[in-house]
N, C-alpha and C positions, 0 to 999 in steps of 0.2 A: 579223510579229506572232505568227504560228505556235510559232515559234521560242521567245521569249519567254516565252512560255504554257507553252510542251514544259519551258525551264528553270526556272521557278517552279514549276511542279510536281513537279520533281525535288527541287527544295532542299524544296518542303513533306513529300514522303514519306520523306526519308532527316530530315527535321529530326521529324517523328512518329513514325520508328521507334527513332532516339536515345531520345526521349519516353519510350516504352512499355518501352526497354529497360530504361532507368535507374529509371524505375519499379518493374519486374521485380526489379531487382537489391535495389533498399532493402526493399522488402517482404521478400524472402527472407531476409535478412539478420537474424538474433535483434536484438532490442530492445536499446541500453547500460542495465545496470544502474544503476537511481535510486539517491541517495545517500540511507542510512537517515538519520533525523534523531538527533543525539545527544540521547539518554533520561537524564534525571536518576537519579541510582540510589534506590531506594527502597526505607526499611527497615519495613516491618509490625511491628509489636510485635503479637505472638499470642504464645498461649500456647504451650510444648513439646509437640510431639501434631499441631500442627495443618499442616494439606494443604491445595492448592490443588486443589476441587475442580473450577472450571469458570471460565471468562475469556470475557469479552465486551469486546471494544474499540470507542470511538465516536472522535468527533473528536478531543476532547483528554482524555481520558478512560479507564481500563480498570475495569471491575468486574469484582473475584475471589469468588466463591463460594470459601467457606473450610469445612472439617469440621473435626471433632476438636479436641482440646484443649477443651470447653467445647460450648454448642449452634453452629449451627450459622448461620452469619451472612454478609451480603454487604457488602464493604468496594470503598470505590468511590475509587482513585489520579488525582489529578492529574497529566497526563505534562508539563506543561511543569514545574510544582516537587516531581516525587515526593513529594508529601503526602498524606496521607491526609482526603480533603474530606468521606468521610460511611461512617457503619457503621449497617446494621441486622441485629439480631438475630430469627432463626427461631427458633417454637415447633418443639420435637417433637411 
């Protein structure tokens, strides 16, 4: 019975230290790069002048803070159909 017990216990510490290795080893291991999602391309119609002041991206979504060309305005991109869903104009 001794016996037994002596070799189950061996296969459990060589089978936990497998464990903690293989563990060790994927953790060290850098991340696979995600696959980007293909972005519709998208054309803004601004005026000549105008710069992309500031981006904010949400779920499916990007709003550009836009200067120049005219006052100064937030235009907000659809990224599943590059379209342009909503524009609002800032006072100076």
């Amino acid at each position: 019975m001794l016996k037994i017990a002596v070799v189950v216990m061996g296969v459990l510490i060589l089978g936990g230290t497998a464990t903690l290795v293989t563990l060790l080893v994927r953790r060290a291991m850098p991340a696979a790069p995600t696959a980007t999602p293909n972005l519709p391309p998208a054309l803004l119609d601004e005026p000549a002048g105008t710069r992309i002041a500031g981006a904010s991206a949400l779920a499916d979504r990007v709003v550009l803070r836009l200067q120049g060309g005219g006052p100064d305005r937030v235009v907000v991109v659809d990224l599943r159909s590059g379209r342009v869903v909503g524009r609002i104009g800032l006072a100076r």
